[in-house]
C-alpha positions in Angstrom: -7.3 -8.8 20.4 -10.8 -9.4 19.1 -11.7 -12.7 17.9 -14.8 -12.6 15.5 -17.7 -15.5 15.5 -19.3 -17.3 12.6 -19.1 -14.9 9.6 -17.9 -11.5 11.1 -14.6 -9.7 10.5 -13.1 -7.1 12.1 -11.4 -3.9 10.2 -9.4 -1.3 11.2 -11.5 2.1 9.7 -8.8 3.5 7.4 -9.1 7.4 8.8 -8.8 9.3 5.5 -6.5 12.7 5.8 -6.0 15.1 3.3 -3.1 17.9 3.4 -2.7 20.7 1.7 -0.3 23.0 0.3 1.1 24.4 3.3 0.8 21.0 5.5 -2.2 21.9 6.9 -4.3 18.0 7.8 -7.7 17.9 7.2 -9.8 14.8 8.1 -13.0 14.2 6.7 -16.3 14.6 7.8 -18.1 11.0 9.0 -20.4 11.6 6.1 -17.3 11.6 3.5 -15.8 9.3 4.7 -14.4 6.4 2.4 -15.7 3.1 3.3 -12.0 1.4 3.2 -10.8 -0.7 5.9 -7.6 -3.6 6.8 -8.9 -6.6 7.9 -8.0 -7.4 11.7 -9.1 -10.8 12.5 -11.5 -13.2 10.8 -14.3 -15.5 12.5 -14.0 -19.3 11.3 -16.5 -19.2 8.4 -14.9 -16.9 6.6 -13.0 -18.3 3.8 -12.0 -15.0 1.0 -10.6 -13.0 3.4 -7.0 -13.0 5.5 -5.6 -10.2 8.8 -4.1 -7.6 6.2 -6.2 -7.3 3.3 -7.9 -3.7 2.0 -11.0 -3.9 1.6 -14.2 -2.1 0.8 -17.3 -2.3 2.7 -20.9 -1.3 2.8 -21.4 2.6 4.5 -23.2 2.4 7.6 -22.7 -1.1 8.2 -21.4 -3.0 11.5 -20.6 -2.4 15.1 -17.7 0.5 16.5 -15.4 -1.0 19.2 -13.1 0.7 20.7 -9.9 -1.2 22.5 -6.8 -0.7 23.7 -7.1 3.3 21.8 -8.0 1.8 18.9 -11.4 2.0 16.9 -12.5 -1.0 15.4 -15.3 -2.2 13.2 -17.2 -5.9 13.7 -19.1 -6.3 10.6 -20.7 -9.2 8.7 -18.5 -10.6 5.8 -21.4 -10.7 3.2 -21.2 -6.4 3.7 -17.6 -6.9 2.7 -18.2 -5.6 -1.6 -14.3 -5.6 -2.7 -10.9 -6.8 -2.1 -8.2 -4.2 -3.2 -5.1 -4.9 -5.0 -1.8 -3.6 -4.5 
């Protein structure tokens, strides 16, 4: 588990897919890419946000880790734009 500092989150990069007709999965290219992402784990200064929410966050923003086989995204909560809504 990572356990973010001050104001940082860490997401989980939703991986977008798209299939077609026939079942064929095509992922997107890195410069397509939606910036959507579930929150992980929260550092103690963060107040708006809780582990499970979607969110939507600034392209290009943020540090990759990768643990465990799984990529994950440390990033500032003030590049954090939107909450979405189920």
């Amino acid at each position: 588990m990572i356990k973010p500092l001050k104001d940082y989150v860490v997401l989980l990069p939703e991986k977008e897919e798209t299939k077609t007709e026939s079942g064929i999965i095509l992922t997107t290219d890195e410069k397509d890419k939606q910036s959507l992402g579930i929150v992980n784990n929260v550092g103690p200064e963060v107040k708006d946000l809780k582990k499970g929410d979607k969110v939507i966050y600034e392209s290009y923003q943020g540090t990759k880790a990768k643990l465990k086989g799984e990529e994950y995204l440390i990033i500032k909560a003030e590049y954090i734009l939107a909450l979405i809504s189920n």
